[in-house]
C-alpha positions as CSV (number, residue, x, y, z in Angstrom):
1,X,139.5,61.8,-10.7
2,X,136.6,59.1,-10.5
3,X,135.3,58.3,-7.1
4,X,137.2,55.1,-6.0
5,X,140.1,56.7,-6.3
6,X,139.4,59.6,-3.9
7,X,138.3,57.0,-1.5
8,X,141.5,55.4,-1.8
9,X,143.3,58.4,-1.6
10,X,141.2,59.9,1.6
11,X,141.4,56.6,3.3
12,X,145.5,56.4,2.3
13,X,145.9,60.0,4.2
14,X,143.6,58.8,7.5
15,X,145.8,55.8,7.7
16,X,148.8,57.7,7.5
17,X,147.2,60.6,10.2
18,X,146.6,57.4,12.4
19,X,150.4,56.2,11.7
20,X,151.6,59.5,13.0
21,X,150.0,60.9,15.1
22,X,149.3,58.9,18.2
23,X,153.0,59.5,18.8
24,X,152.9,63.4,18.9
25,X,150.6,62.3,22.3
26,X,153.2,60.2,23.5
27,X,155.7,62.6,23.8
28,X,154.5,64.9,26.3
29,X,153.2,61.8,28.5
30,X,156.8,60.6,28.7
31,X,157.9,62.9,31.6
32,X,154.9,62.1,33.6
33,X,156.1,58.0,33.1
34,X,159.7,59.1,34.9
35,X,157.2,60.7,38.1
36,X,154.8,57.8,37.6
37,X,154.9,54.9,40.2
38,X,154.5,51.3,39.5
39,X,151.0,51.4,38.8
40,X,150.8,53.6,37.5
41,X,154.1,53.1,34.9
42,X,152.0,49.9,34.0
43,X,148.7,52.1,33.1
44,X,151.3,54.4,30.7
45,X,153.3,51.2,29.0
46,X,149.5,49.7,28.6
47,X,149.1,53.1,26.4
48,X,152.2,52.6,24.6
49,X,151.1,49.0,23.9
50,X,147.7,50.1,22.7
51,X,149.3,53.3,20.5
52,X,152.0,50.5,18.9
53,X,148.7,48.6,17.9
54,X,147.2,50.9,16.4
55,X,149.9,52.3,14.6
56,X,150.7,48.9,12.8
57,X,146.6,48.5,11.8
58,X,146.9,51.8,10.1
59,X,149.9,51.0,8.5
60,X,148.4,47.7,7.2
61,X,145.6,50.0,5.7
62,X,148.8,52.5,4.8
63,X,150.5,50.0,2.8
64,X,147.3,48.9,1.2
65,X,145.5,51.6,-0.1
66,X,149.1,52.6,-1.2
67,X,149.7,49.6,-3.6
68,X,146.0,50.6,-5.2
69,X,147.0,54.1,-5.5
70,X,149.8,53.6,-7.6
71,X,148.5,50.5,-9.4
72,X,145.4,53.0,-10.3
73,X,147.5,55.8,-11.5
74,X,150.4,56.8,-13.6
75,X,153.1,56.2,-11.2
76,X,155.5,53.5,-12.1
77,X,156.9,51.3,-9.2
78,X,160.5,52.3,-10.1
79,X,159.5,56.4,-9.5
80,X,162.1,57.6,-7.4
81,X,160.1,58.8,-4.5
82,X,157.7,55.0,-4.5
83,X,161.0,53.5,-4.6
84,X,162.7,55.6,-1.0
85,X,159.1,55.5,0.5
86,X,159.1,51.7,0.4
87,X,162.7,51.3,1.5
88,X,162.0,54.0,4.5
89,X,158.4,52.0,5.1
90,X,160.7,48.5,5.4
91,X,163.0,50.0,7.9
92,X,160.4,51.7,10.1
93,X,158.1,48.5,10.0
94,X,161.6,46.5,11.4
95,X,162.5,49.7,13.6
96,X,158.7,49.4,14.8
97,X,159.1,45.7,15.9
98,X,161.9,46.0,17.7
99,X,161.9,49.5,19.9
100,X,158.6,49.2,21.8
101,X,157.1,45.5,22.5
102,X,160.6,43.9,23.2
103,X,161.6,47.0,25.4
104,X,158.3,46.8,27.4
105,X,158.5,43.0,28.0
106,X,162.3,43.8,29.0
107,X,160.8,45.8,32.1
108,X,158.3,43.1,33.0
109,X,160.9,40.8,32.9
110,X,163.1,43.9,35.2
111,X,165.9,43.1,33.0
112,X,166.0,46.8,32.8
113,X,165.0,49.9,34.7
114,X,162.1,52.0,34.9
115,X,164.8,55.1,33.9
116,X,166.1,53.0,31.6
117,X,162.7,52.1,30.0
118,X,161.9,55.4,29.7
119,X,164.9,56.5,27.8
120,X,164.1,54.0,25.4
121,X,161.1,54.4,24.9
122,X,161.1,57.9,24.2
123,X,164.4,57.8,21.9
124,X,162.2,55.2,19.7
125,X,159.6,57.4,19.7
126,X,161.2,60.5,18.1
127,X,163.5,58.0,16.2
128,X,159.9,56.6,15.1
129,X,158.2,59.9,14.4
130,X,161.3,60.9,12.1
131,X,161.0,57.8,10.0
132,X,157.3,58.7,9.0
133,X,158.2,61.8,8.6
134,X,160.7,61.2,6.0
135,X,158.1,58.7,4.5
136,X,155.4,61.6,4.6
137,X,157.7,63.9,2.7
138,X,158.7,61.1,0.6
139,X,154.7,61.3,-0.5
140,X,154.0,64.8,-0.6
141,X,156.5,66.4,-2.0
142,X,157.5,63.2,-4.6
143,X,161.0,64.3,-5.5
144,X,162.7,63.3,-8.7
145,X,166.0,61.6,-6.8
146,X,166.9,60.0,-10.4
């Protein structure tokens, strides 16, 4: 394995550490949002914002190093497992534009409650988490599916 490639590869797995796991610190901060007053609901949603961002610069650098890893190796596009990884990667990047941003500018706009909000919000992210997941094991374990 020459030495580009294991950059690739090393900087494929950070990006998909960065896609995932921000999330996993969401989780316990949601029922601390439901106690939270205004302010302090604002200084939570800021964190969401900033996690969302993050998440979508790792998955640019996801979805890069991808395409050079199989481009640089013997996987064919058509393999089974690039094929469900890409098709689960498209519906998370639409599922990721829709269940955070829009939700949060829903509450500026108090078209929807701060309960509300929160159910959201923490629906999307284990809805979120178990998209990457699926992509993850889409990756690691590369299962023959035809």
């Amino acid at each position: 394995m020459n030495t580009i490639y294991q950059v690739i590869l090393f900087l494929h797995i950070f990006s998909a550490i960065l896609s995932i796991g921000p999330f996993f610190v969401l989780v316990p901060m949601i029922p601390t949002m439901r106690a939270a007053d205004h302010r302090g609901l604002l200084a939570y949603l800021s964190l969401f914002k900033l996690t969302v961002r993050l998440v979508k610069h790792a998955g640019h650098v996801l979805v890069t190093t991808g395409v050079l890893l199989i481009w640089k190796s013997a996987w064919s596009w058509s393999t089974s497992w690039v094929v469900m990884t890409i098709a689960v990667m498209i519906s998370s990047v639409f599922f990721l534009a829709r269940a955070f941003s829009p939700v949060i500018c829903k509450f500026h706009a108090q078209k929807i409650s701060q309960d509300q909000l929160i159910s959201k919000l923490h629906r999307s992210v284990w809805i979120y988490i178990g998209l990457l997941m699926i992509m993850l094991w889409f990756m690691v374990a590369k299962p023959v599916l035809w």
